[in-house]
N, C-alpha and C positions, 0 to 999 in steps of 0.2 A: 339336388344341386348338380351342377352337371361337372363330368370327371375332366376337364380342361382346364379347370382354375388351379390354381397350387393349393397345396392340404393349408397353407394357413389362412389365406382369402374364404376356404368354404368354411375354416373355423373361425374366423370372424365375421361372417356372414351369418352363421347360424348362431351365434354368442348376438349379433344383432338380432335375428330372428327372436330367440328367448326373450331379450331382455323389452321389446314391443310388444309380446303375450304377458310378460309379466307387467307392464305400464296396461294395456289393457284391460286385465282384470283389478287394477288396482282402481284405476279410474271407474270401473264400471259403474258402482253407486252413485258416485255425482255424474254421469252422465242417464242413468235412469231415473233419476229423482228431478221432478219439475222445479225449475229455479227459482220458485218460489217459495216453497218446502225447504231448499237448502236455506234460503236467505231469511228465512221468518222471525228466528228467535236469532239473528245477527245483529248487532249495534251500528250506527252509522260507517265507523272504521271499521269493523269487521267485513260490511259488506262492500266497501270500497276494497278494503284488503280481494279480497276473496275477486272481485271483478277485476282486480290489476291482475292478479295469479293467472287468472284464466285467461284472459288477452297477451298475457306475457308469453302463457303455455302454448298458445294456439298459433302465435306467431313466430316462437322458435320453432314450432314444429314446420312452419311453412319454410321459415330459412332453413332449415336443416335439409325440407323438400326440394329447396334449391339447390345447394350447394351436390346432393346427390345427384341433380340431373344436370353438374356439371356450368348452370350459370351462374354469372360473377353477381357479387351483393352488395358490392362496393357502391353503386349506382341505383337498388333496387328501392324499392319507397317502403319495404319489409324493414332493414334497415332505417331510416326515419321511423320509422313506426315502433319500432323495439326500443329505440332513443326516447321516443316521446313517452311513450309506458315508464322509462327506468325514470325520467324524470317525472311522473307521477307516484314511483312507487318512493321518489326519496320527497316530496311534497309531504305524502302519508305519514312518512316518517318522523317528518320534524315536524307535522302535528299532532302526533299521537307523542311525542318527546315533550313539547310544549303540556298538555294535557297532562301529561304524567308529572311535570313539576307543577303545574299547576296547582292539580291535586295534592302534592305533598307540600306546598306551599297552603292549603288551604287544613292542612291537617291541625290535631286542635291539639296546643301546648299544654300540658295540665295545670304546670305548675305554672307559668307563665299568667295562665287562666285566673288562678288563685291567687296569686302575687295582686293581679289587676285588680280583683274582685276586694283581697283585704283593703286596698291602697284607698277604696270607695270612695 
């Protein structure tokens, strides 16, 4: 780092530096693993899940690309596009909610079951 910045720009320079070796080797496996290996044993919302994340991930990484090199996002179509994801990721949502009462709306009463069954 070069000695002209002040000691706390090169320590949050380098605290950025770590903390992008550490997202990289975390990420590594899903970026070395063919996307179809990840997504195989995924259920419909799993793999919807999992393809919002990553268009999610991919384009704050690009706004954040922005906003370092200093252009405005207020305007940018990154911006719509982050918008349009969050409104996918809350669609998911309240169909995997739906789903989920569903299911427990389809869940089996025993005794209810039994009541019905004596009543014959």
């Amino acid at each position: 780092m070069s000695a002209s910045l002040p000691s706390e720009v090169q320590a949050a320079l380098t605290g950025c530096e770590e903390a992008l070796d550490s997202l990289e080797k975390v990420l590594e496996p899903l970026v070395s693993t063919p996307w179809e290996t990840l997504t195989a044993e995924l259920g419909p919302q799993e793999k919807a899940r999992l393809h919002l994340m990553t268009a999610y991930a991919v384009e704050s990484l690009f706004f954040i690309y922005l906003k370092t090199q200093g252009q405005s996002t207020e305007e940018h179509p990154v911006t719509e596009e982050l918008g349009r994801i969050k409104g996918y990721m809350a669609k998911l949502k309240e169909a995997s909610g739906q789903q989920e009462s569903a299911n427990k709306r389809m869940k089996l009463n025993k005794d209810a079951a039994e009541r019905f069954i004596k009543a014959g």
